[in-house]
N, CA, C and O of each residue as an XYZ file, in Angstrom:
748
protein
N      45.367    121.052    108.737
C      46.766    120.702    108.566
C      46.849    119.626    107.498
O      45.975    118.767    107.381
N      47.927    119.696    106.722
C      47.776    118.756    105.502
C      49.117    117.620    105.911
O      50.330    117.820    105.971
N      48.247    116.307    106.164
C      48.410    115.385    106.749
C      49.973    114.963    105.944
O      50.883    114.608    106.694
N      50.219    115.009    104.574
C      51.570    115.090    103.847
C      52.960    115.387    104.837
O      54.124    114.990    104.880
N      52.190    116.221    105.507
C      53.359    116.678    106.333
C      53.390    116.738    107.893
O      52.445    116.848    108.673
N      54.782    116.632    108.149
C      54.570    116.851    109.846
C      55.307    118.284    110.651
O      56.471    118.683    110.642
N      54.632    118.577    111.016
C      54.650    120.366    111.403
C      54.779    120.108    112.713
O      53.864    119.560    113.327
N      55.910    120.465    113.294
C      55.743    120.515    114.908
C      56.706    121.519    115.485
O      57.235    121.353    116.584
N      56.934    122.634    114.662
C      57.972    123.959    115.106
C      59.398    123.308    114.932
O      60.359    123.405    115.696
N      59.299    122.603    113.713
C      60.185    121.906    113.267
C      60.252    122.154    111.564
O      59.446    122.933    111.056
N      61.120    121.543    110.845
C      61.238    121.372    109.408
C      60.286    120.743    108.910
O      60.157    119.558    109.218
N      59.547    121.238    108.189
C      58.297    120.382    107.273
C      59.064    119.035    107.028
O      60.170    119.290    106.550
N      58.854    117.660    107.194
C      58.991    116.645    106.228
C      58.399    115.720    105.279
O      57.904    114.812    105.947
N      58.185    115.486    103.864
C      56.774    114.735    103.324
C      57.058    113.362    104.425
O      58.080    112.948    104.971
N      55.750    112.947    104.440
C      55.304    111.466    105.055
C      55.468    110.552    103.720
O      55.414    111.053    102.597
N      55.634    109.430    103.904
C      56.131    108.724    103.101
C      55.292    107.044    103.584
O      55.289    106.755    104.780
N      54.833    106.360    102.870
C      54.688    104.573    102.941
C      54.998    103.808    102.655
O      54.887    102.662    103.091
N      55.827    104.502    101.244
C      56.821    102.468    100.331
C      57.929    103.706     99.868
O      57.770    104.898     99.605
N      59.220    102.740     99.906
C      59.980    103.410     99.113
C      59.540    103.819     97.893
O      58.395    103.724     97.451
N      60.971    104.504     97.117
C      60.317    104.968     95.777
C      61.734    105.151     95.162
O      62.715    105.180     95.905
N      61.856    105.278     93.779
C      63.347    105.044     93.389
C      64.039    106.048     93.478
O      65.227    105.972     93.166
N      63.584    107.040     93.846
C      64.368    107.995     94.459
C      65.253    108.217     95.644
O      66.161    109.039     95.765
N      64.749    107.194     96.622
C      65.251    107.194     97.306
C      65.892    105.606     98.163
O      66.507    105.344     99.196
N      65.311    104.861     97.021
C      66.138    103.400     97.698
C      66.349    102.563     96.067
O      65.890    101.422     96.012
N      66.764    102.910     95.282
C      66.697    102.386     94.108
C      65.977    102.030     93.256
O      65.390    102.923     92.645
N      65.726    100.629     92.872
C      64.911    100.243     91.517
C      63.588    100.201     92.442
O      63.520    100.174     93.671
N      62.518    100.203     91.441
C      61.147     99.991     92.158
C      61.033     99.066     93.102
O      60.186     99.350     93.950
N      61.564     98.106     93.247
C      60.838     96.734     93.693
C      61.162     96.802     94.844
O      60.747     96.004     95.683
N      62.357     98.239     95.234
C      62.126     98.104     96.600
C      64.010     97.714     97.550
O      64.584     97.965     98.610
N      64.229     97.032     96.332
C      65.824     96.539     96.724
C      66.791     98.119     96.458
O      66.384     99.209     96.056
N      67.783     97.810     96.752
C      68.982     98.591     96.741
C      70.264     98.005     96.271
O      71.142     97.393     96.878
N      70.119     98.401     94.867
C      71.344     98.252     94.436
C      72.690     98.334     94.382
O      73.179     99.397     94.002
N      73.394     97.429     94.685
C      74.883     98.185     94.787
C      75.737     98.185     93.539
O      76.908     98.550     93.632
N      75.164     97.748     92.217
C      75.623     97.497     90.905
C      75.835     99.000     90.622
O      76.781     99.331     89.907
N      74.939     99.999     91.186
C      75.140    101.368     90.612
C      76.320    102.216     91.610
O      76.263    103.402     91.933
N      77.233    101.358     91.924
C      78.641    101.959     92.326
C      78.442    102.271     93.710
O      79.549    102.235     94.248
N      77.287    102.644     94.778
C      77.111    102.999     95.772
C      77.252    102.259     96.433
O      76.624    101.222     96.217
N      78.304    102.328     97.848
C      79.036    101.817     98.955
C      77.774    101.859    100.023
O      76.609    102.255    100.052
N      78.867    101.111    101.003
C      78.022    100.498    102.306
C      77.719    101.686    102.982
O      77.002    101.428    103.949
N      77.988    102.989    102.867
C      78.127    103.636    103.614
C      76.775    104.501    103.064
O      75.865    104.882    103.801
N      76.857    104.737    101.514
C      74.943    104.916    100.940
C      74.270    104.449    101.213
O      73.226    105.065    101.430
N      74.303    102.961    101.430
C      72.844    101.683    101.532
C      72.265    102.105    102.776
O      71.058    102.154    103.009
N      73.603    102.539    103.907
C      72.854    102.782    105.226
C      72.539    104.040    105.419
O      71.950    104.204    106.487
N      72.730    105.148    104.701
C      72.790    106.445    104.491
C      70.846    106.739    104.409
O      69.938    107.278    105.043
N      71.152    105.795    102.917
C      69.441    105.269    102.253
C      68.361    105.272    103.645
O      67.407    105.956    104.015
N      69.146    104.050    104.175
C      67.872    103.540    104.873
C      67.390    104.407    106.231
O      66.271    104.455    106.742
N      68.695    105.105    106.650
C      68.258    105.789    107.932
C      67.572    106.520    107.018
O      66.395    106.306    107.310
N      67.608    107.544    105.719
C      66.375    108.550    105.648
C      65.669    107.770    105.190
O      65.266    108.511    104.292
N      65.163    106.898    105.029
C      63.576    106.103    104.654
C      63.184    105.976    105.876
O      62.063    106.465    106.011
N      63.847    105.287    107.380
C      63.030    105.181    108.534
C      62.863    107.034    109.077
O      62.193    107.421    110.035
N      63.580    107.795    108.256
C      63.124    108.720    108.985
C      62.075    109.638    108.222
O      61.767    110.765    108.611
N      61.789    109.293    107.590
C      60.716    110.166    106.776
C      59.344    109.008    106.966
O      58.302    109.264    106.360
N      59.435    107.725    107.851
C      58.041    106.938    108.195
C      58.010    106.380    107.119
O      57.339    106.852    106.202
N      58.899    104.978    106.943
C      59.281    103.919    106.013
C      57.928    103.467    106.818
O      57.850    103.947    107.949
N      56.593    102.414    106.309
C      55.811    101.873    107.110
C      56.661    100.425    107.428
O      57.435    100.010    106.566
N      56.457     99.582    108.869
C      56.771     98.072    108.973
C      58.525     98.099    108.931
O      58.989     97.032    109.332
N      59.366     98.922    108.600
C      61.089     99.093    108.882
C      61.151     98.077    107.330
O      62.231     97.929    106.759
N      60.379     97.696    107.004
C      60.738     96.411    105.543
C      61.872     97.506    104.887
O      62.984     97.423    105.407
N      61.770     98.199    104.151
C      63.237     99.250    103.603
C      64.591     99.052    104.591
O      65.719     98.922    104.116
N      64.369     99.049    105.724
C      65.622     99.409    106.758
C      66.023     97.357    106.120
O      66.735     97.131    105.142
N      65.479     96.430    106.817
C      65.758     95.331    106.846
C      66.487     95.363    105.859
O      67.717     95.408    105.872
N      65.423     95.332    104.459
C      66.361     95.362    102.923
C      67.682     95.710    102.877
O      68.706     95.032    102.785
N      67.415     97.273    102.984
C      68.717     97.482    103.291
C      70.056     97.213    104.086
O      71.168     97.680    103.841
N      69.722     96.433    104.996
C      70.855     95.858    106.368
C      71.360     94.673    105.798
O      72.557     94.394    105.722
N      70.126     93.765    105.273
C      70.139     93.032    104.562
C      71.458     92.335    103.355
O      72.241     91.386    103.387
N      71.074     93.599    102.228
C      72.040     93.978    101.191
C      73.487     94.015    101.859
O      74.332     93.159    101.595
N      73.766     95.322    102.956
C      75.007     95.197    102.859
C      75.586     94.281    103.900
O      76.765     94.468    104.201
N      74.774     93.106    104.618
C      75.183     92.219    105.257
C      76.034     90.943    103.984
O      77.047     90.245    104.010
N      75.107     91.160    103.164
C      75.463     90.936    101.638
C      76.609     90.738    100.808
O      77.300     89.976    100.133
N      76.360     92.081    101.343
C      77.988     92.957    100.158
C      79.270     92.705    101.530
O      80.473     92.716    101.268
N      78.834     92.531    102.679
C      80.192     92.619    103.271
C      80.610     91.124    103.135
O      81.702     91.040    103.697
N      80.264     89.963    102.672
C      80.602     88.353    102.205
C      80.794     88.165    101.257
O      81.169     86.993    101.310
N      80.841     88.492    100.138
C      81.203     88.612     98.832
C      81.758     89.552     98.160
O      81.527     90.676     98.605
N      82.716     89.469     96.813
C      83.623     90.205     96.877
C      83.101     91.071     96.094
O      82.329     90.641     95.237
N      83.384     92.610     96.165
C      83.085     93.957     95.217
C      84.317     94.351     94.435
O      85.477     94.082     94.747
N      83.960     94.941     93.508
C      85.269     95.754     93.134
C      85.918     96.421     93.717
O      85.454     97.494     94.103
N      87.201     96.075     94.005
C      88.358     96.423     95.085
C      88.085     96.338     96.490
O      88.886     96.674     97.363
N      86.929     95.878     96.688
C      87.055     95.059     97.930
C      87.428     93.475     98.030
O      87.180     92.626     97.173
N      88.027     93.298     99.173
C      88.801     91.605     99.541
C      87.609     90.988     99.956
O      86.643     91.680    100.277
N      87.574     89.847     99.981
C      87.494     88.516    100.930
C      87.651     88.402    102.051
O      88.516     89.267    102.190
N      87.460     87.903    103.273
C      88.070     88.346    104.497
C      88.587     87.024    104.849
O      88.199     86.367    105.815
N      89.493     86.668    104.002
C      90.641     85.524    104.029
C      91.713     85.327    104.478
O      92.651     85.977    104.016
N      91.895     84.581    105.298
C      93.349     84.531    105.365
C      94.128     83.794    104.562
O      93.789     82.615    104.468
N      95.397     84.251    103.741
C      96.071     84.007    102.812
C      96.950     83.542    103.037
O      97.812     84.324    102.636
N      97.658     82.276    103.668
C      98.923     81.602    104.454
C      99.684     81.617    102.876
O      99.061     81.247    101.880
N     101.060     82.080    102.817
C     102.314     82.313    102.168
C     102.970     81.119    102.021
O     102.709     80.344    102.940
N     103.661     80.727    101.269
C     104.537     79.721    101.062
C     106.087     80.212    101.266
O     106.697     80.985    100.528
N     106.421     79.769    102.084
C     107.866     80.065    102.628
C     108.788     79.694    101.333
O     108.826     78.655    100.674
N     109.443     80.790    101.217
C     110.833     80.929    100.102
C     111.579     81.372    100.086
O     111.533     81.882    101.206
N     112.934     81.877     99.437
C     113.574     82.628     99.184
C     112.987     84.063     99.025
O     113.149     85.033     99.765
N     112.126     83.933     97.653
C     111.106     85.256     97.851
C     109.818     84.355     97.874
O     109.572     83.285     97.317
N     108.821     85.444     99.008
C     107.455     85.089     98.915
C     106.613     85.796     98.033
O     106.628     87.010     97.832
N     105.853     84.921     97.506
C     105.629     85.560     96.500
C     103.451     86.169     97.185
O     102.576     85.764     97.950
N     103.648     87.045     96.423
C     102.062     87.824     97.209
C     101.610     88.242     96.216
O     102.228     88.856     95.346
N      99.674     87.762     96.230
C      98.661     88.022     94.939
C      97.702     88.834     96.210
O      97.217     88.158     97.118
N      97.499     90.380     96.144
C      97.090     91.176     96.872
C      95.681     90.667     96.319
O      95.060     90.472     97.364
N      94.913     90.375     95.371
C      93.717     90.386     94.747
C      93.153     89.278     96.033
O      91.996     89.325     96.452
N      94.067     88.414     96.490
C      93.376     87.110     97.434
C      93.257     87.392     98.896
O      93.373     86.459     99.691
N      93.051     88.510     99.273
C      92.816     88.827    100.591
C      93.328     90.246    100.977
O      93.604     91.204    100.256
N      93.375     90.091    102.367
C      94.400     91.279    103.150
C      95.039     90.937    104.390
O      95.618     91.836    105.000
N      95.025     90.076    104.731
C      95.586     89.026    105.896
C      96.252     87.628    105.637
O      95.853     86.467    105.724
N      97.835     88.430    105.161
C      98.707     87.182    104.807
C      99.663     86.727    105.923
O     100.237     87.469    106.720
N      99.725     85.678    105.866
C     100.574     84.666    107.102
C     101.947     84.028    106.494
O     101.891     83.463    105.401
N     103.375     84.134    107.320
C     103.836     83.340    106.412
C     104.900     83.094    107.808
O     105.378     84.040    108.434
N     105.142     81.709    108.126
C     106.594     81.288    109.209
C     107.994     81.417    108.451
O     108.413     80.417    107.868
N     108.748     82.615    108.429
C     109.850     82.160    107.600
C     111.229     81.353    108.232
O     111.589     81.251    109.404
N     111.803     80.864    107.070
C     112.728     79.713    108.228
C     113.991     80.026    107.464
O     114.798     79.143    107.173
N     114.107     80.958    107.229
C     115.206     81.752    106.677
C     115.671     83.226    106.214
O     114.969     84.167    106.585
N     116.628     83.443    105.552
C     116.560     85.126    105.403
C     115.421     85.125    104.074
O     115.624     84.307    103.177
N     114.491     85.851    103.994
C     113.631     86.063    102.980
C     113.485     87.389    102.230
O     114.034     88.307    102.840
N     112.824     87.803    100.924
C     112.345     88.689    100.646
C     111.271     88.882    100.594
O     111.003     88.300     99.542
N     109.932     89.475    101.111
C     108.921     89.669    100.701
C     108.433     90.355     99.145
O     108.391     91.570     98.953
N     108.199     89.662     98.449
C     107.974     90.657     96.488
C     106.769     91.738     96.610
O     105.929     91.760     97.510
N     106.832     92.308     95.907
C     105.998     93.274     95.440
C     104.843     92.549     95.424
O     105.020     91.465     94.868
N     103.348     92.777     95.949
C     102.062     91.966     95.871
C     102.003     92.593     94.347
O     102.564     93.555     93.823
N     100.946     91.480     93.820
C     100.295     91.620     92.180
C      98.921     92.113     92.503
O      98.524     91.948     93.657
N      98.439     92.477     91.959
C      96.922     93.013     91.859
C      96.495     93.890     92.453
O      95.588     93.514     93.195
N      96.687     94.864     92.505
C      96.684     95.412     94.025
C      95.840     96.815     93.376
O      95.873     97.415     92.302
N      94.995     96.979     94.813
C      93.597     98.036     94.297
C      94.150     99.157     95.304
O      94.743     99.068     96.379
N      93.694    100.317     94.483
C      94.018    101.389     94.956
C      93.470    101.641     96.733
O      92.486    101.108     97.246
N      94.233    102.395     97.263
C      93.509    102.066     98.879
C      93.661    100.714     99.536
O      93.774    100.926    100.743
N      93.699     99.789     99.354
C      93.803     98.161     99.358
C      94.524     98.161    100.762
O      95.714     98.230    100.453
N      94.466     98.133    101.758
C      95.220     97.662    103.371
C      95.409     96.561    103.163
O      94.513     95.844    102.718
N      96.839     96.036    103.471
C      96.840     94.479    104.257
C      97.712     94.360    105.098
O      98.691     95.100    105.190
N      97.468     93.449    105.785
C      98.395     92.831    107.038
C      99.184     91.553    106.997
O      98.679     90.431    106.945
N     100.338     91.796    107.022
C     101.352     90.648    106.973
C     101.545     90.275    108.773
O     101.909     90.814    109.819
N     101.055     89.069    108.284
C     101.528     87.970    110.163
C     103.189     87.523    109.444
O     103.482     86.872    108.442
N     103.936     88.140    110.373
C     105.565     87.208    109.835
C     105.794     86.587    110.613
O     105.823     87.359    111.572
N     106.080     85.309    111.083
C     106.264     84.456    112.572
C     108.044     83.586    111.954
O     108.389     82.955    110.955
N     108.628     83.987    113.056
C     110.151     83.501    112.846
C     109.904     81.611    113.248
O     109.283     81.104    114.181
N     110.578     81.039    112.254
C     111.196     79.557    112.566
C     111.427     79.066    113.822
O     111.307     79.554    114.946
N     111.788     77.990    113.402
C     112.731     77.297    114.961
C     113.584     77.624    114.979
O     114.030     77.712    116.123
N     114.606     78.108    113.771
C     115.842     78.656    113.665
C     116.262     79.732    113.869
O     117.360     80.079    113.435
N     115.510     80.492    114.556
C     115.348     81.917    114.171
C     116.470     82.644    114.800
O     117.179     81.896    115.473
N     116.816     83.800    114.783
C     116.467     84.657    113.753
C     116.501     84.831    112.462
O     117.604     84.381    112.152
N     115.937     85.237    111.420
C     115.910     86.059    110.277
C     115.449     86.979    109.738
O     114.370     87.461    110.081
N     116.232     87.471    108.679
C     115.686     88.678    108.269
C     114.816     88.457    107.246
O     114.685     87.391    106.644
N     114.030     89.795    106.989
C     113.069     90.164    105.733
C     113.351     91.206    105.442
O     113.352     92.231    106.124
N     113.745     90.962    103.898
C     113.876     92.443    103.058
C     112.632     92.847    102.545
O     111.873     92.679    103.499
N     112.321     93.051    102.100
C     110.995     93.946    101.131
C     111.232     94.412     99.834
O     112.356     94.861     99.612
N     110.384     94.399     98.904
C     110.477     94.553     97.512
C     110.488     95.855     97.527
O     110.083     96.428     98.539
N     110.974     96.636     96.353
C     110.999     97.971     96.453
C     109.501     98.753     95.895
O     109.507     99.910     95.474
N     108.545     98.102     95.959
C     107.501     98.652     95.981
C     106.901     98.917     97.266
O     105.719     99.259     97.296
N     107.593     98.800     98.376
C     107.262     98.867     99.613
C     107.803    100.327     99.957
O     108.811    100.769     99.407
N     107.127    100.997    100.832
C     107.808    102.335    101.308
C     107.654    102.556    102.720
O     106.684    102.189    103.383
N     108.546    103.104    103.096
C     109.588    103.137    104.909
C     109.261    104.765    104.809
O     109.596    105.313    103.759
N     108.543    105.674    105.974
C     108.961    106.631    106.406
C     110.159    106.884    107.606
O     110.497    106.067    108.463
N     110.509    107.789    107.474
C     111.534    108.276    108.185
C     110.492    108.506    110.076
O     111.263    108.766    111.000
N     109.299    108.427    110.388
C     108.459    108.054    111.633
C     107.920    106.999    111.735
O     107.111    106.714    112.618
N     108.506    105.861    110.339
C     107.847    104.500    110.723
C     108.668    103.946    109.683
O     108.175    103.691    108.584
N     110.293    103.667    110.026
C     111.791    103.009    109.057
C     111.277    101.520    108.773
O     110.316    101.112    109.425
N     111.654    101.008    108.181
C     111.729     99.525    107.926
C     112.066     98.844    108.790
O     113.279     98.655    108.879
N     110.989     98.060    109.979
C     111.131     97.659    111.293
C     112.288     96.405    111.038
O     112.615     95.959    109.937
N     112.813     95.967    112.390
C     113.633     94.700    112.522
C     112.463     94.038    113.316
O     111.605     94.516    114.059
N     112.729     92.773    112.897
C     111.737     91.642    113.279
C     112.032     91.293    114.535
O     113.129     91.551    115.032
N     111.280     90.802    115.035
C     111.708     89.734    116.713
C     112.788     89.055    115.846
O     113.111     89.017    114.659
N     113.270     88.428    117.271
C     113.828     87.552    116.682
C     114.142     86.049    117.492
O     115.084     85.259    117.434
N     112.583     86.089    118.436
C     112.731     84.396    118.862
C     111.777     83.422    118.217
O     110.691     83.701    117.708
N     112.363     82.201    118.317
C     111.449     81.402    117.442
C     109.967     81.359    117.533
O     109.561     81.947    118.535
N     109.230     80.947    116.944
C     107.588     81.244    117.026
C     107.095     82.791    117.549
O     106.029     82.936    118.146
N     108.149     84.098    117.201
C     107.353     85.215    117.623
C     106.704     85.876    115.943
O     107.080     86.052    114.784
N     105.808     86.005    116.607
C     104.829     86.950    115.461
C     105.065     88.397    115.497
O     104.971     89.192    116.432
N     105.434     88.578    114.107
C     104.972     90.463    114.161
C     104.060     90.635    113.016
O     103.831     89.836    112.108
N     103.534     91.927    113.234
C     102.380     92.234    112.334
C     102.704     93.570    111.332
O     102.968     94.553    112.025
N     102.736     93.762    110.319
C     103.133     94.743    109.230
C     101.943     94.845    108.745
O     101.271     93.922    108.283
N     101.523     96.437    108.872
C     100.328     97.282    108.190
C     100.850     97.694    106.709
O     101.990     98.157    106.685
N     100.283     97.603    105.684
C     100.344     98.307    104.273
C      99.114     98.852    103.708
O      98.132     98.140    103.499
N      99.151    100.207    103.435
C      97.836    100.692    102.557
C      98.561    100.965    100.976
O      99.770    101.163    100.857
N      97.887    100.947    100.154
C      98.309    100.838     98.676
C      98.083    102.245     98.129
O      96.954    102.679     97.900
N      99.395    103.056     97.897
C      98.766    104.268     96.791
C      98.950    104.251     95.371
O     100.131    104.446     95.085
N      97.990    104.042     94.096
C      98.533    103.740     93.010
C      98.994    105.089     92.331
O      99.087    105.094     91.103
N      99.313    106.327     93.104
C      99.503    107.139     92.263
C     101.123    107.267     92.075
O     101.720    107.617     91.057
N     101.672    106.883     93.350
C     102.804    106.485     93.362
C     103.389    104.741     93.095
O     104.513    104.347     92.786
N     102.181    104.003     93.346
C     102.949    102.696     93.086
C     103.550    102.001     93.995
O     104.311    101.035     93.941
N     103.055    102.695     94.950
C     103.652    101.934     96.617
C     102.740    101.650     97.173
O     101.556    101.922     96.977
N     103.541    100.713     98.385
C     102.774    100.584     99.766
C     103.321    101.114    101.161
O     104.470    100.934    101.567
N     102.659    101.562    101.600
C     103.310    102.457    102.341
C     102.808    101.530    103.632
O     101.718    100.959    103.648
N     103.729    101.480    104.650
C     103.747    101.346    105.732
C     103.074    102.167    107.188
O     103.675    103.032    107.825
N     102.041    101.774    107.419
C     101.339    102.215    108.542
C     101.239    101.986    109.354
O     100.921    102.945    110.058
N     101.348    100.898    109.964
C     101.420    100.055    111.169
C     102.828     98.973    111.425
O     103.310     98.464    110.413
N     103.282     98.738    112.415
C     103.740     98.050    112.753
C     104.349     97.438    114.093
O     105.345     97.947    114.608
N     103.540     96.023    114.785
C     103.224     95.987    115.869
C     104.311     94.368    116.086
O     104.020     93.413    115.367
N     105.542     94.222    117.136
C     106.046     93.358    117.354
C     106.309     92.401    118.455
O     106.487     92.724    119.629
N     106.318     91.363    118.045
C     106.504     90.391    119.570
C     105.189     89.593    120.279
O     104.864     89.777    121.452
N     104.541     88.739    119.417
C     103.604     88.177    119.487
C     103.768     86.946    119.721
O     104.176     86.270    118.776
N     103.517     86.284    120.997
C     104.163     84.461    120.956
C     105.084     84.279    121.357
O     105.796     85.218    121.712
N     105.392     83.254    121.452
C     106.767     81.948    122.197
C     107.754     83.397    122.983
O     108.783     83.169    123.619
C-alpha cells in the first residue's frame, strides 16, 4: 500500500506534513488575507489542512489566529466594532465608514441624514433613545427605504425608551433599506 495515501473503502486522500501554497498561501506558512479572501476561506483553508493530516494543528492555529486578527482590525468594507454615539441636532449627521452601532438621545423632533461612506452590504444599527421631553419624532433622509411589510416605524414615545432600527446598504439602488425594527427598550 503506498503510504501517500489513505485507503479505507473510502476516497483516496494524499497525506500531507507542512502546508504548501496551494493550499494555505505564501510559503512561510501564513495565510493571507491581502489576496481578497474572507474569514470564511481562512477557515475553509484550515479545516482541509487538518483534514488531509496538517502535522502538530500549527496551520489550524495560524489560521484561527489570522482571522482572530482580521475580526479587530478594519478590512475593506468591513467596520470596527464601535460604538458611534451621535450628536443630537436638528439633523444628525452619520459617517457609516465609523462603525455600525450608532447611538443618539434625541431631545427633539429630528432628522436622521443620509450616512456618508457607506459600503455596499454595510448593516447598521441605530439605538434612538427619546429625551426627558419626550415624545419626538424622527424623519429619515431619503436615502432610507420603508417597505410596505416593514413602513417607517413610530418611535416609543416615553422618556429614556430605546428603539433599535436595522439598515443593510444596497449600492445598486443607493439605499438603505430597512430590516429590522425592534421597540420599547427602558424607562
Amino acid at each position: 500500500m503506498d503510504p501517500d495515501f489513505l485507503i479505507a473503502g473510502q476516497t483516496a486522500v494524499p497525506a500531507q506534513t507542512e502546508p504548501d501554497a496551494t493550499t494555505c498561501g505564501p510559503a512561510s506558512g501564513s495565510i493571507d488575507l491581502d489576496d481578497r479572501s474572507d474569514r470564511r476561506n481562512v477557515l475553509k483553508r484550515a479545516a482541509g489542512l487538518a483534514a488531509v493530516g496538517v502535522v502538530g494543528g500549527s496551520a489550524l492555529s495560524t489560521a484561527l489566529a489570522t482571522v482572530a486578527r482580521a475580526s479587530t482590525t478594519q478590512e475593506q468594507g468591513a467596520l470596527a466594532p464601535t460604538v458611534v454615539v451621535l450628536t443630537d441636532a436638528p439633523t444628525i449627521s452619520v459617517d457609516a465608514s465609523l462603525g455600525n452601532d450608532f447611538r443618539v438621545t434625541i431631545n427633539g423632533p429630528r432628522t436622521m441624514s443620509n450616512p456618508l461612506n457607506p459600503s455596499n452590504g454595510q448593516q447598521i444599527l441605530f439605538q434612538v433613545t427619546q429625551g426627558s421631553s419626550a415624545p419626538f419624532n424622527l424623519a429619515w433622509g431619503n436615502a432610507y427605504d420603508f417597505s410596505t411589510g416593514l413602513p417607517q416605524p413610530t418611535l416609543s414615545t416615553g422618556a429614556g425608551q430605546t428603539d433599535l432600527l436595522g439598515f443593510m446598504y444596497n449600492a445598486t439602488s443607493g439605499n438603505w433599506l430597512l430590516v429590522a425594527f425592534v421597540n420599547g427598550f427602558g424607562s
